[in-house]
DSSP file (Angstrom, degrees, kcal/mol; ACC not computed):
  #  RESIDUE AA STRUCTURE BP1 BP2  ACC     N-H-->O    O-->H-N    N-H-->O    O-->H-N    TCO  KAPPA ALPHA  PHI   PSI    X-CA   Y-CA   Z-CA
    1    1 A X              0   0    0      0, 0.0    19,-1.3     0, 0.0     2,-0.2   0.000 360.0 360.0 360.0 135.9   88.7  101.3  131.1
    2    2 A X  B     -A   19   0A   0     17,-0.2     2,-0.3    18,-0.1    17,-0.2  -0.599 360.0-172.1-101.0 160.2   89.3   99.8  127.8
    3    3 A X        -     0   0    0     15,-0.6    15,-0.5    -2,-0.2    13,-0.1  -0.762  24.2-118.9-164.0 124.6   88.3  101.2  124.4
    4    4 A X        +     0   0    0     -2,-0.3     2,-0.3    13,-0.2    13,-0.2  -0.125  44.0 147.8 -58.6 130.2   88.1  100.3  120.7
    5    5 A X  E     -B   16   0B   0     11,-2.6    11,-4.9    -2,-0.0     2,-0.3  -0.881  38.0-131.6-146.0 167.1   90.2  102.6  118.2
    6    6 A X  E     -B   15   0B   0     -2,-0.3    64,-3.0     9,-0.2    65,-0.4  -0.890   9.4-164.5-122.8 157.5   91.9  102.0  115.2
    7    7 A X  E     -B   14   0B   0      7,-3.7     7,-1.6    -2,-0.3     2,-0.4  -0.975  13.1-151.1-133.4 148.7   95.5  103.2  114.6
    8    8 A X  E     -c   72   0C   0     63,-3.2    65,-4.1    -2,-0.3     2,-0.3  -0.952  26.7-178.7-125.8 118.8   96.5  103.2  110.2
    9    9 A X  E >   -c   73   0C   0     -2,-0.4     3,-1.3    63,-0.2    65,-0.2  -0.773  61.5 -12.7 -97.5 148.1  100.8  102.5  110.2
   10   10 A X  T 3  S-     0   0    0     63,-1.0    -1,-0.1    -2,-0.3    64,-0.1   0.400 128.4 -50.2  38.4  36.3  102.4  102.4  107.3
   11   11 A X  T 3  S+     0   0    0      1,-0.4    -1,-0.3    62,-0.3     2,-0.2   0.241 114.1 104.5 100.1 -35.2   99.8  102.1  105.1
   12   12 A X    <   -     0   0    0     -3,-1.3    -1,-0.4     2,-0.0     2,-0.3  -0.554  64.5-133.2 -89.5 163.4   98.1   99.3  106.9
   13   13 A X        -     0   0    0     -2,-0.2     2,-0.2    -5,-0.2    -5,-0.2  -0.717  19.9-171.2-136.2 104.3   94.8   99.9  109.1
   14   14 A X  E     -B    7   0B   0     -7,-1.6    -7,-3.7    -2,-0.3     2,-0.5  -0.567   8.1-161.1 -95.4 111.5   94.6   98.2  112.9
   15   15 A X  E     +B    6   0B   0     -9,-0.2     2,-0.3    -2,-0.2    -9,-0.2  -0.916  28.8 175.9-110.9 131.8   91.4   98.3  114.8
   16   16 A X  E     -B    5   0B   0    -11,-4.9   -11,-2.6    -2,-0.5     2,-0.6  -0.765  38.2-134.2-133.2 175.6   92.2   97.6  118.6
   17   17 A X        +     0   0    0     -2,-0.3     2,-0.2   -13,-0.2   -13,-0.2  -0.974  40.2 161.0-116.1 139.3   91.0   97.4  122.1
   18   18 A X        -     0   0    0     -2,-0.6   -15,-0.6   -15,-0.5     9,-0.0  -0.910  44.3 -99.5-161.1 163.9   93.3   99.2  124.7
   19   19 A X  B     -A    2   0A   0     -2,-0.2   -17,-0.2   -17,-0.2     3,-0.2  -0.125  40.2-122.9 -51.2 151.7   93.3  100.6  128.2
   20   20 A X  S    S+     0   0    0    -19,-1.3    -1,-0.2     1,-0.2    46,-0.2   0.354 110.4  57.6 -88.5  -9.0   92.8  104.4  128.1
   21   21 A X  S    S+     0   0    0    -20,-0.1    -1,-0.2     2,-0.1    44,-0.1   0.517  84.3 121.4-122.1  -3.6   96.0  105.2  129.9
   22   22 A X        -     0   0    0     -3,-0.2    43,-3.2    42,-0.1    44,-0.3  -0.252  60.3-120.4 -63.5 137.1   98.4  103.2  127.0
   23   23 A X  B  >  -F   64   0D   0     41,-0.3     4,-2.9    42,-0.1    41,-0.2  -0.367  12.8-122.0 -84.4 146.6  100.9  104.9  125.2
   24   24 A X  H >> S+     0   0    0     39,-2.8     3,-2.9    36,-0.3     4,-1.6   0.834 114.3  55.3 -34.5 -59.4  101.0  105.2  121.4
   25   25 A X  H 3> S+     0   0    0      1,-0.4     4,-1.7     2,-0.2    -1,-0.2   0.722 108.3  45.3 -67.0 -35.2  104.2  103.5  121.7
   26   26 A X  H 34>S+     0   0    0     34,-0.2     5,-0.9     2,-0.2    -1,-0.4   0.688 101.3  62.3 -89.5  13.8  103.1  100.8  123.4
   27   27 A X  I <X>S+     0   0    0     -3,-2.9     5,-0.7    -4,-2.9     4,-0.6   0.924 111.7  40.3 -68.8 -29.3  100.3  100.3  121.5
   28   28 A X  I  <5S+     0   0    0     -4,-1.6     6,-0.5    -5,-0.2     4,-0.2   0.739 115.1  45.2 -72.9 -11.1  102.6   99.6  118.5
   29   29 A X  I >X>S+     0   0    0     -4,-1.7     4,-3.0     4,-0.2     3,-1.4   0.753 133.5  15.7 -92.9-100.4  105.7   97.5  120.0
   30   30 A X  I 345S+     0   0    0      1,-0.3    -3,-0.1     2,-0.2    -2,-0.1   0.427 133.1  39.0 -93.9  10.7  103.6   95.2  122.0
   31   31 A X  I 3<<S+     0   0    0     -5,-0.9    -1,-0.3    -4,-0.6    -3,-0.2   0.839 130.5  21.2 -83.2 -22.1   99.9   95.5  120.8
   32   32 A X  T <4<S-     0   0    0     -3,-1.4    -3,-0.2    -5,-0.7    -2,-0.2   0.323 105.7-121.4-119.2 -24.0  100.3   95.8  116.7
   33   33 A X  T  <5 +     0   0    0     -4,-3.0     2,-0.6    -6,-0.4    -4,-0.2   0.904  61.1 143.8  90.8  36.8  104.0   94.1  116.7
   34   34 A X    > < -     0   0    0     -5,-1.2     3,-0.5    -6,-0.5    -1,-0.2  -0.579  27.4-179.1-141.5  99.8  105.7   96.7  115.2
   35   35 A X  T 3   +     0   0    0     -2,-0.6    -1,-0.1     1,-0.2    -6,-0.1   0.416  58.4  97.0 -92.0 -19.6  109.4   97.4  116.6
   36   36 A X  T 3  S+     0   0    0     -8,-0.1    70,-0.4    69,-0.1    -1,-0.2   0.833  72.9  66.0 -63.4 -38.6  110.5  100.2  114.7
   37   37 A X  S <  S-     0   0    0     -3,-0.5     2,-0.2    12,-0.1    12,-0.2  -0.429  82.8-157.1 -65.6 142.0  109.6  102.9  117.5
   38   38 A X        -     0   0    0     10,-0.8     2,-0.3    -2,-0.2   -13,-0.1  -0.548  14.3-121.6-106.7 172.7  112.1  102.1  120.4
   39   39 A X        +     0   0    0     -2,-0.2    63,-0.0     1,-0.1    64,-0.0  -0.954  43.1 150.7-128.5 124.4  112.0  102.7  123.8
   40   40 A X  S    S-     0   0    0     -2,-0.3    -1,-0.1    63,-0.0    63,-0.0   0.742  73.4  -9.7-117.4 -89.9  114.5  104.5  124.8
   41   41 A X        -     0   0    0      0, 0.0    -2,-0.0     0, 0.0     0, 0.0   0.065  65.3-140.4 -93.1  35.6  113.8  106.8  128.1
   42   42 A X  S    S+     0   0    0      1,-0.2    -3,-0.0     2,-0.0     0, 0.0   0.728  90.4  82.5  15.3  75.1  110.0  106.5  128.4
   43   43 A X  S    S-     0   0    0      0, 0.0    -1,-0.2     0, 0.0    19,-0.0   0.367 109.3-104.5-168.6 -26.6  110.0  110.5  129.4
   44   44 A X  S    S+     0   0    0    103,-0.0    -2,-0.0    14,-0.0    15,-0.0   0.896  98.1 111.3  82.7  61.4  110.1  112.2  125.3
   45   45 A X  S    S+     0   0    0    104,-0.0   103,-0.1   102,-0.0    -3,-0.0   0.482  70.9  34.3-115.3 -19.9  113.8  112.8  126.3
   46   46 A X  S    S-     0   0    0    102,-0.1   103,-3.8   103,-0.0    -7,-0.0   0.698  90.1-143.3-113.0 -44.2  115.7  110.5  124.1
   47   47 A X    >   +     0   0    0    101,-0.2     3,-2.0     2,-0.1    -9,-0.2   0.574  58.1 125.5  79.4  23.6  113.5  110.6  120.9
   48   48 A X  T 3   +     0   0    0      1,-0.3   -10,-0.8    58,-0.1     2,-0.8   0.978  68.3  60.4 -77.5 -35.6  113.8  107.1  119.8
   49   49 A X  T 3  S+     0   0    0    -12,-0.2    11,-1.6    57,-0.1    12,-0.4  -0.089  76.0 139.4 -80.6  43.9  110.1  106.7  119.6
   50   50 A X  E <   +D   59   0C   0     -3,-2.0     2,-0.3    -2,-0.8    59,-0.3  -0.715  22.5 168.2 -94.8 151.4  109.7  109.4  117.1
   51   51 A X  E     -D   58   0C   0      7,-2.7     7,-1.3    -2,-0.2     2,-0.8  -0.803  44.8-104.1-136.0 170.1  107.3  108.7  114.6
   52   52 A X  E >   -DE  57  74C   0     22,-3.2    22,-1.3    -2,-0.3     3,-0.8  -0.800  41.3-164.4-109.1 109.8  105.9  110.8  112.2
   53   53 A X  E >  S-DE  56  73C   0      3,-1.9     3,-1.3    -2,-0.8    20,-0.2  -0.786  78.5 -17.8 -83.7 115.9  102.0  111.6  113.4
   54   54 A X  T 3  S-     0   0    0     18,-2.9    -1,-0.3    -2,-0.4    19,-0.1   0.850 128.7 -60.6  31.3  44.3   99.7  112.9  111.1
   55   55 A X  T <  S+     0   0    0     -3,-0.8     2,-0.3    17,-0.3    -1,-0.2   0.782 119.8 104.8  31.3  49.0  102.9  113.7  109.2
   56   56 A X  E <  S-D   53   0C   0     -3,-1.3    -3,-1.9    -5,-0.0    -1,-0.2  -0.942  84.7-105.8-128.6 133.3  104.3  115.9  111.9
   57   57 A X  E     +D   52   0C   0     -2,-0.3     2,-0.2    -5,-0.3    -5,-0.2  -0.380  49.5 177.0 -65.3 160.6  107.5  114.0  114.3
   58   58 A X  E     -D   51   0C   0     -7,-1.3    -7,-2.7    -9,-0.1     2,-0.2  -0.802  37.0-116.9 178.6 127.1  105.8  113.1  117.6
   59   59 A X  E     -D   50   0C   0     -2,-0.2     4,-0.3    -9,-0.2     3,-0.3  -0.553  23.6-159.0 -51.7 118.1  107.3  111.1  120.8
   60   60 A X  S >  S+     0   0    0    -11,-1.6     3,-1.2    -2,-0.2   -36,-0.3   0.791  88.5  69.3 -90.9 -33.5  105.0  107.9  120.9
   61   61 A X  T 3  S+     0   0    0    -12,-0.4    -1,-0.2     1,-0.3   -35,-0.1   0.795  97.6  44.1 -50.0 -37.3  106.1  107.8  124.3
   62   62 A X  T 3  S+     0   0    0     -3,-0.3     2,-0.4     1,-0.1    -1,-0.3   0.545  99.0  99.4 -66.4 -36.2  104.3  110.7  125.4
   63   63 A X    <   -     0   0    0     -3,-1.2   -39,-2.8    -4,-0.3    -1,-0.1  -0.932  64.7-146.0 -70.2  84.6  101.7  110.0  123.9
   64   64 A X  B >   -F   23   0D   0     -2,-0.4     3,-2.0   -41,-0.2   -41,-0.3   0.018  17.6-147.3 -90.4 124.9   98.4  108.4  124.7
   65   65 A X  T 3  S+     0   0    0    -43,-3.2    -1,-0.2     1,-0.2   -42,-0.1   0.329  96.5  65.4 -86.3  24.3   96.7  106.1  121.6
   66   66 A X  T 3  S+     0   0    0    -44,-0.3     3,-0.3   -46,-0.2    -1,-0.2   0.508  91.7  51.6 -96.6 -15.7   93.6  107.0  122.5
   67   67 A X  S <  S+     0   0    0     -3,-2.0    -2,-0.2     1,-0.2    -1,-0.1   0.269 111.0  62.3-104.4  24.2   93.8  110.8  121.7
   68   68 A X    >   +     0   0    0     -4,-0.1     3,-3.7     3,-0.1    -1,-0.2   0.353  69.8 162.7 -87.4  -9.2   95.1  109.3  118.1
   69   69 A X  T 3   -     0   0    0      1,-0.3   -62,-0.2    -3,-0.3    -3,-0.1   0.034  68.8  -5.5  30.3  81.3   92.4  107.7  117.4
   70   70 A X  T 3  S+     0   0    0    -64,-3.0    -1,-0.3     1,-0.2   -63,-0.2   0.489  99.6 157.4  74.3  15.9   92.2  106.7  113.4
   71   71 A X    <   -     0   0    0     -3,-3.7   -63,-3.2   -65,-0.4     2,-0.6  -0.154  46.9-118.3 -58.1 160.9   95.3  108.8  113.5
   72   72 A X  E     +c    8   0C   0    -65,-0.1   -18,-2.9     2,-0.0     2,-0.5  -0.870  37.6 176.6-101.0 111.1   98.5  108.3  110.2
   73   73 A X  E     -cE   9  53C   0    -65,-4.1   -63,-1.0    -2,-0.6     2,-0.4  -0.992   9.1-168.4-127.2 133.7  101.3  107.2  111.9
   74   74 A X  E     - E   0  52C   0    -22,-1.3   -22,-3.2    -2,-0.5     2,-0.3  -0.983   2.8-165.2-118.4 126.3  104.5  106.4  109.7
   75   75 A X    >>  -     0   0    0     -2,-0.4     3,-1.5   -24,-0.2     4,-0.6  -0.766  42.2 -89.8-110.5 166.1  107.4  104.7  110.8
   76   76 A X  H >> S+     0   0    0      1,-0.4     3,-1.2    -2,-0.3     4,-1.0   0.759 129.4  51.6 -18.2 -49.0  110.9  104.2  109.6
   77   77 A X  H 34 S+     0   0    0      1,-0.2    -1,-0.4     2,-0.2   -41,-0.0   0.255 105.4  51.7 -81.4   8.8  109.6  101.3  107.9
   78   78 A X  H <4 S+     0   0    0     -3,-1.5    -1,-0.2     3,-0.0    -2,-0.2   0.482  94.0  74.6-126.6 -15.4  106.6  103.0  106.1
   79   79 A X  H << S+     0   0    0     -3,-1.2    -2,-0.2    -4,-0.6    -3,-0.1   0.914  82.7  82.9 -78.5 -44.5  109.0  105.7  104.7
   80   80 A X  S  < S-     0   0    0     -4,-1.0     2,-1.4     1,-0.1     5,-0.2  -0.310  80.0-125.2 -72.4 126.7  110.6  103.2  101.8
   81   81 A X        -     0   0    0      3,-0.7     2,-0.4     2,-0.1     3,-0.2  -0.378  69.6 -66.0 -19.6  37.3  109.0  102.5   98.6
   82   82 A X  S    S-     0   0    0     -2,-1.4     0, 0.0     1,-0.2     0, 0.0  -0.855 119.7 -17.2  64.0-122.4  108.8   98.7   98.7
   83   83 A X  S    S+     0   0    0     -2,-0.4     2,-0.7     2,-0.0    -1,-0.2   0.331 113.4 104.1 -98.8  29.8  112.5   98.0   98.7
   84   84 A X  S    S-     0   0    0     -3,-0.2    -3,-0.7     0, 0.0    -2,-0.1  -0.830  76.8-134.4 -97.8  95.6  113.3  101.1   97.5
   85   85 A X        -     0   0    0     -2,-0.7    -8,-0.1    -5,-0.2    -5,-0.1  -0.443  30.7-105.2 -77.2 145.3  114.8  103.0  101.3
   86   86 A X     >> -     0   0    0    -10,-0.2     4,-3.7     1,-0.1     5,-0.8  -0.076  39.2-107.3 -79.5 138.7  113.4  106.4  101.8
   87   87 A X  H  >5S+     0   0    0      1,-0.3     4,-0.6     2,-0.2    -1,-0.1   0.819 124.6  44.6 -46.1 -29.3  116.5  109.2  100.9
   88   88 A X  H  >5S+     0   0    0      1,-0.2     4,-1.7     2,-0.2    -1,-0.3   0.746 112.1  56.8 -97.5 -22.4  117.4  110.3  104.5
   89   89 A X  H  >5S+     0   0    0      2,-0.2     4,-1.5     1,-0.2    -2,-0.2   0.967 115.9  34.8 -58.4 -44.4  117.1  106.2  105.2
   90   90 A X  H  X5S+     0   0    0     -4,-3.7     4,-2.4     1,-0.2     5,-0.3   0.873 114.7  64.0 -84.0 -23.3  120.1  105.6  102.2
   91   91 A X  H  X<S+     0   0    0     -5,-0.8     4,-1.4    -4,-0.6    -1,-0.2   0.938 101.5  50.4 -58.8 -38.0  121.7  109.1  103.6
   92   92 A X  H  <>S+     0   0    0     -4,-1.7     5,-4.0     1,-0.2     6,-0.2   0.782 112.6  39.2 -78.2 -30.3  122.2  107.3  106.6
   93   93 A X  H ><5S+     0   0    0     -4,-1.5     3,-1.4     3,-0.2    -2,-0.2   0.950 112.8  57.9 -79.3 -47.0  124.1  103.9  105.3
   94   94 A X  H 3<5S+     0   0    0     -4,-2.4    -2,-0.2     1,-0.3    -1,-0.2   0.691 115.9  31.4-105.7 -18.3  126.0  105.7  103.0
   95   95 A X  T 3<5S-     0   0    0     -4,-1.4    -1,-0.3    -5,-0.3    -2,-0.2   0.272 107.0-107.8-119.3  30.1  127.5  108.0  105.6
   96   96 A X  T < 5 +     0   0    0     -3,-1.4    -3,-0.2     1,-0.1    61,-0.2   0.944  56.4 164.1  61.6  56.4  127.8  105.6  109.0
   97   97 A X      < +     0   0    0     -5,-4.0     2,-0.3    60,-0.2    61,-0.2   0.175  61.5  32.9-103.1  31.1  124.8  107.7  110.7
   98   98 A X        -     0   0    0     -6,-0.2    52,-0.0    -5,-0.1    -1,-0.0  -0.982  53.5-178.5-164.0 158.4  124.2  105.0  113.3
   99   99 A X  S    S+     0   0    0     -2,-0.3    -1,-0.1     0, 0.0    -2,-0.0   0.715  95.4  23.0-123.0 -57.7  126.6  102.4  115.3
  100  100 A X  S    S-     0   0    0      4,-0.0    -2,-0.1     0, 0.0    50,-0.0   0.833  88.4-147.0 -45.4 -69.4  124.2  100.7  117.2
  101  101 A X    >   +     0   0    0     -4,-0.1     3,-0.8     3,-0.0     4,-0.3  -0.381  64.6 113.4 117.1 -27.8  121.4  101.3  115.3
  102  102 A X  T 3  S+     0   0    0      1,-0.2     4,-0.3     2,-0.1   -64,-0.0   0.415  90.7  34.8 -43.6 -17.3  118.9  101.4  118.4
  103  103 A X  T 3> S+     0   0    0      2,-0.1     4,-2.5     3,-0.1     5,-0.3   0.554  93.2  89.1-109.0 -27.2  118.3  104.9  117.9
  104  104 A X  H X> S+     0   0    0     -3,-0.8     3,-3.8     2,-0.2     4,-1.4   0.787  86.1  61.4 -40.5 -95.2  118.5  105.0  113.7
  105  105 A X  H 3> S+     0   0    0      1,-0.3     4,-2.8    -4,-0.3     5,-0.3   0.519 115.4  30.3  16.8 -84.7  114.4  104.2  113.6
  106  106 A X  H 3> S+     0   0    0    -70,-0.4     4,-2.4   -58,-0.3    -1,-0.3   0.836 116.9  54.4 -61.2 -23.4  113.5  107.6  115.6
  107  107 A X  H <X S+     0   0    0     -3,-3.8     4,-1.7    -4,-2.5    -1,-0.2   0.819 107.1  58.0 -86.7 -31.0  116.5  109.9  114.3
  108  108 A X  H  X S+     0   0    0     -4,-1.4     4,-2.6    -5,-0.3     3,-0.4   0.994 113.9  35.2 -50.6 -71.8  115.1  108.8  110.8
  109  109 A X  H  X S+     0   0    0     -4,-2.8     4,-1.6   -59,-0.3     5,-0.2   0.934 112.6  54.8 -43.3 -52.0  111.7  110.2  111.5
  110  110 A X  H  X S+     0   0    0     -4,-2.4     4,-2.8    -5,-0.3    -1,-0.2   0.801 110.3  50.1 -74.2 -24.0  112.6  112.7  113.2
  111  111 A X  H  X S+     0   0    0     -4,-1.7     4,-1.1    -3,-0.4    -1,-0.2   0.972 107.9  47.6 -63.4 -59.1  114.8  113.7  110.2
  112  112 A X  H  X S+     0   0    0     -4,-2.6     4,-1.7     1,-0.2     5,-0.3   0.985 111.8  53.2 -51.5 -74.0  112.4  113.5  107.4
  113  113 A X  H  X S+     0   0    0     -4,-1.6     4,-1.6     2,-0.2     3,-0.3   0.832 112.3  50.8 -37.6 -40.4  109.7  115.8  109.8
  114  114 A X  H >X S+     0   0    0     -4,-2.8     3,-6.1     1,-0.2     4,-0.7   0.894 105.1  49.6 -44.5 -94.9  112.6  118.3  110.2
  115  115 A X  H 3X S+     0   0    0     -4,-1.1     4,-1.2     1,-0.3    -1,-0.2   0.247 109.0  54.1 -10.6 -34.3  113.4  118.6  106.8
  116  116 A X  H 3X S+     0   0    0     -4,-1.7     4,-0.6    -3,-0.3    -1,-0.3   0.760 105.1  59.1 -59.1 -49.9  109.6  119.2  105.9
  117  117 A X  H XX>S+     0   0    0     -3,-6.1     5,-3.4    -4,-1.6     3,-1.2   0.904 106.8  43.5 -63.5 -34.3  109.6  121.8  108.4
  118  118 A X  H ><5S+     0   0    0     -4,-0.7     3,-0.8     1,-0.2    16,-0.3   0.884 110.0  51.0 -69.2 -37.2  112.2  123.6  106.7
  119  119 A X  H 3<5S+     0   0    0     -4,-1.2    -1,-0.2     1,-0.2    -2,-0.2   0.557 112.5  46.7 -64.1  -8.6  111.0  123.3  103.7
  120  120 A X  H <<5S-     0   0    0     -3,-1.2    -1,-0.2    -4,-0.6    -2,-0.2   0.543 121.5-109.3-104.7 -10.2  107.1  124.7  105.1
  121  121 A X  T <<5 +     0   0    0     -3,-0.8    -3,-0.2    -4,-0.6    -4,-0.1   0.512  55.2 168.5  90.9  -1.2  109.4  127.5  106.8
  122  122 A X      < -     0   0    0     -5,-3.4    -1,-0.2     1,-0.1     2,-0.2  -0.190  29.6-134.2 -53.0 137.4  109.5  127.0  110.6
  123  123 A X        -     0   0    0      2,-0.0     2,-0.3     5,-0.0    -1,-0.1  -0.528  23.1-154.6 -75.0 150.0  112.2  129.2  112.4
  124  124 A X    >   -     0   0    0     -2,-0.2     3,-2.5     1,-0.0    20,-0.1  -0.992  39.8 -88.6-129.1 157.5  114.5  127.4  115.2
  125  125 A X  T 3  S+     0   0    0      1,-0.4    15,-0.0    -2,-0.3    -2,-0.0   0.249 127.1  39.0  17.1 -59.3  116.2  128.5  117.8
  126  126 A X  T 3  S+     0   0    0     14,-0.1     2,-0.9    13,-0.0    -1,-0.4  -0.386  87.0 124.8 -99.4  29.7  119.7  129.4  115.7
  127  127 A X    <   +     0   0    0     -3,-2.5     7,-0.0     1,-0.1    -4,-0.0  -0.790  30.6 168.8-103.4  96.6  117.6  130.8  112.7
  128  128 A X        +     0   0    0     -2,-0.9     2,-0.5     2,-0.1    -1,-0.1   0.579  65.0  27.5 -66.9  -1.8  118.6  134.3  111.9
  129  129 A X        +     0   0    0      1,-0.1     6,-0.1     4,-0.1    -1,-0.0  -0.992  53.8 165.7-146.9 142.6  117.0  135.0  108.9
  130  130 A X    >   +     0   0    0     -2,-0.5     3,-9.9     4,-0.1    -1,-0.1   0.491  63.6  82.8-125.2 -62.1  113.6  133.4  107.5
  131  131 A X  T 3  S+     0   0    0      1,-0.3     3,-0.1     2,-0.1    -2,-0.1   0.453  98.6  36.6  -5.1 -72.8  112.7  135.6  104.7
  132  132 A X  T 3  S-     0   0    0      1,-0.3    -1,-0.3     3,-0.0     2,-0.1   0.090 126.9 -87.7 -82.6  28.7  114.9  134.0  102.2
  133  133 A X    <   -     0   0    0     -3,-9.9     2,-1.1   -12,-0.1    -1,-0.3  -0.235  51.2 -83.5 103.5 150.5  114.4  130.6  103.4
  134  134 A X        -     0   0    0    -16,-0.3     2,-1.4    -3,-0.1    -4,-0.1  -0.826  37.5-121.5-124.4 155.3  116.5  129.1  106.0
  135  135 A X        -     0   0    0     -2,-1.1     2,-2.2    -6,-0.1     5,-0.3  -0.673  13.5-135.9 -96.2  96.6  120.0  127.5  105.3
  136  136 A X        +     0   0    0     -2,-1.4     5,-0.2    30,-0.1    -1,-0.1  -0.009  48.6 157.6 -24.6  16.8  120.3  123.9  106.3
  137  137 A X     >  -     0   0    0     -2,-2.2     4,-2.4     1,-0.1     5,-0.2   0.078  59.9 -93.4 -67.9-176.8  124.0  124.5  108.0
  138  138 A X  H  > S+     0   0    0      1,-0.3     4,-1.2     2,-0.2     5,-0.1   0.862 123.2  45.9 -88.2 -45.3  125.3  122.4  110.4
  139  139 A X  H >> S+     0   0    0      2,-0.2     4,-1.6     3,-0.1     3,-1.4   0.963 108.0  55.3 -28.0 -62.6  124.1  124.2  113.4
  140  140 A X  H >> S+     0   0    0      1,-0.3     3,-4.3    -5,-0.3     4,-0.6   0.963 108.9  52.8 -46.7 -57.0  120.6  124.8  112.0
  141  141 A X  H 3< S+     0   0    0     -4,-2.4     4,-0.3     1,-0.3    -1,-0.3   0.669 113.2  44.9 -47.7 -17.7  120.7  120.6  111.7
  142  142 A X  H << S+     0   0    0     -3,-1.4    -1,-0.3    -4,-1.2    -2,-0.2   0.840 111.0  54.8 -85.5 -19.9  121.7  120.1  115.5
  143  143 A X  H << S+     0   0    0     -3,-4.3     3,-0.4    -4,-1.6    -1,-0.2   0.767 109.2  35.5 -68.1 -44.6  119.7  122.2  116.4
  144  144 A X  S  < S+     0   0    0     -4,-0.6    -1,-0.2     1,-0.2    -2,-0.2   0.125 121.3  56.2-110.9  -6.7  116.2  121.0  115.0
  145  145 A X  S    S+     0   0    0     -5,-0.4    -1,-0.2    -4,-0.3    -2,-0.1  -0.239  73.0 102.2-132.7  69.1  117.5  117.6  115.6
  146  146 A X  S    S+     0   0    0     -3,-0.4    -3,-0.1     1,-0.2    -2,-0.1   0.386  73.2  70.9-115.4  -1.2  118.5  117.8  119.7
  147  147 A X  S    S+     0   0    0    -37,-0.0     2,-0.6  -100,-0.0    -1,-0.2   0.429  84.3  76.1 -93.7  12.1  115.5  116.0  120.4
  148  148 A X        -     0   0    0   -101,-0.1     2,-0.3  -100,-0.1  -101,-0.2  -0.937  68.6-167.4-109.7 102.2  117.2  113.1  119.0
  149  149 A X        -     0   0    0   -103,-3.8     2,-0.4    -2,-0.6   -42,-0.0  -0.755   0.8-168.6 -96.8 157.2  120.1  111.4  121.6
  150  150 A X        -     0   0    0     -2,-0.3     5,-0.1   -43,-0.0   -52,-0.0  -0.986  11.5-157.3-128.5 141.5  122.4  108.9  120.0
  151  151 A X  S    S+     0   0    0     -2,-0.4    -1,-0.0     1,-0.2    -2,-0.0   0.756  84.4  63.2-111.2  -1.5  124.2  107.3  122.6
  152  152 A X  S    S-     0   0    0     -3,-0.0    -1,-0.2     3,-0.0   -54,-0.1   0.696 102.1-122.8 -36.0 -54.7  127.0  106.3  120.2
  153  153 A X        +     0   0    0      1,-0.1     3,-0.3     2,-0.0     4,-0.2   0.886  60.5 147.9  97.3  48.0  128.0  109.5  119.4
  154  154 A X     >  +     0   0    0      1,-0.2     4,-1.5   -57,-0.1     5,-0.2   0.040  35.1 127.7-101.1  36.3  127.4  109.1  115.3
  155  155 A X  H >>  +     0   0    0      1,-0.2     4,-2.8     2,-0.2     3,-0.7   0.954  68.2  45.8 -54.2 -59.5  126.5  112.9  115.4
  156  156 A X  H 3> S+     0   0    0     -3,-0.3     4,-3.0     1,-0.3     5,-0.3   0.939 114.5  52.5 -68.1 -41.1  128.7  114.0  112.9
  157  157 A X  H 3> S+     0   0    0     -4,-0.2     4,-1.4     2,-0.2    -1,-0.3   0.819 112.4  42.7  -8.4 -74.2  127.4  110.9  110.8
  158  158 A X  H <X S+     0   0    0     -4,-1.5     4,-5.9    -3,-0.7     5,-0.3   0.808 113.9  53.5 -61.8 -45.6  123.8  111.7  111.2
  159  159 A X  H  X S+     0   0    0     -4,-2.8     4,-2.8     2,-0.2    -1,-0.3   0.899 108.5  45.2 -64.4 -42.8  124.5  115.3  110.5
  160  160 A X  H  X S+     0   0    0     -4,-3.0     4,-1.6    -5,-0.3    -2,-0.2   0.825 115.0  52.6 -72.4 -20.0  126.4  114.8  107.2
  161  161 A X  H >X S+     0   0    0     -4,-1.4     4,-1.5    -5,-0.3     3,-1.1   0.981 110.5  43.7 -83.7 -45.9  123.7  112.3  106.0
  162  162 A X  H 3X S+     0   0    0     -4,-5.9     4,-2.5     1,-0.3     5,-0.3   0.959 114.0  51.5 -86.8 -20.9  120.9  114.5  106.7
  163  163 A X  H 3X S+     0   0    0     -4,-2.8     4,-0.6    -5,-0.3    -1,-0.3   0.930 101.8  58.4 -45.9 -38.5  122.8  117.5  105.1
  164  164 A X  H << S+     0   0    0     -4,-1.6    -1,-0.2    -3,-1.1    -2,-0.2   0.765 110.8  45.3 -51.5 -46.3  123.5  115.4  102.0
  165  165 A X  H  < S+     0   0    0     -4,-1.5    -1,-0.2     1,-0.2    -2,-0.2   0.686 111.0  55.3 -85.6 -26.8  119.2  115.1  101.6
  166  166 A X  H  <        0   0    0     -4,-2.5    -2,-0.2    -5,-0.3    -1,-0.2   0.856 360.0 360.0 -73.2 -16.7  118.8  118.7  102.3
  167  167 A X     <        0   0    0     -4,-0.6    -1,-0.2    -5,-0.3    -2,-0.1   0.323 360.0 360.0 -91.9 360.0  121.2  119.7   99.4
C-alpha cells in the first residue's frame, strides 16, 4: 500500500508517495536523491545511515518513513552553514578522521547527536560520575560512538577530532 508523506531534509521540504514498508533510508538515497546516508549493513549495525531525526542520531535503516512522517531529518550536508562545514565536519579534515570516507556521512551525525547528549547530560555505559557533568575522555568518546563502524580503522582519527569539538 502506498501513501503520501512529506519528509523536511536539510532545510528543504519533500512531499512523497511511498510503499508503507520503505525505509527512511531508502526513501532518501533513491526516492529524494540524497546520498549522504549510506548503506552500509542494512541491519542498524554499521551506523552509516545515521542521521540526525528530530535532532536525536537515528539508523535510517531501521527505520520506516512512514512513522516519520513531516519528520526534521539532517544530514551531514544540512549541518554546514552554506560553505561554512559544521565544527565536528572541519574536526574531521583537520585530523584524518576518515580514509575512505564511506562511513564519514554517519560518524558525522552520529558525532554531533553525541556531543548534544553530553551536553543535555545522558549517562553511558563508562560514565562514573554525572553530577558534575561528564568528561569527554577518550573512553567516554568510544563508547557513545560504538554504534559507528569504520572499516578503515581511522578510530584514533575520529576520536581526536571529535575530542578537539568537545574541548
Amino acid at each position: 500500500m502506498d501513501v503520501e508523506m512529506t519528509l523536511r531534509v536539510d532545510g528543504a521540504r519533500y512531499r512523497l508517495v511511498v510503499d508503507t514498508r520503505t525505509t527512511l533510508l531508502d526513501a532518501l538515497r533513491e526516492r529524494l536523491g540524497i546520498t549522504s546516508p549510506k548503506k552500509g549493513c542494512d541491519h542498524g549495525q554499521c551506523g552509516a545511515c545515521t542521521v540526525l531525526l528530530d535532532g536525536r542520531r537515528a539508523t535510517t535503516c531501521l527505520a520506516l518513513a512512514v512513522a516519520h512522517d513531516d519528520a526534521e531529518i539532517i544530514t551531514a550536508n544540512g549541518l554546514a552553514a552554506g560553505e561554512e562545514l559544521h565544527p565536528v565536519a572541519r574536526a574531521f579534515l583537520d585530523h584524518d578522521g576518515f580514509q575512505c570516507g564511506y562511513c564519514t556521512p554517519g560518524q558525522i551525525c552520529s558525532a554531533v547527536g553525541m556531543l548534544d547528549e553530553v551536553e543535555a547530560g545522558w549517562p553511558s555505559h563508562v560514565s562514573e560520575e554525572l553530577a558534575g557533568g561528564v568528561e569527554l575522555d577518550d573512553e567516554e568518546i568510544r563508547e557513545r560512538m560504538s554504534g559507528n563502524l569504520c572499516r578503515c580503522g581511522a578510530y584514533a582519527n575520529i576520536v581526536a577530532a571529535i575530542r578537539e569539538v568537545a574541548r
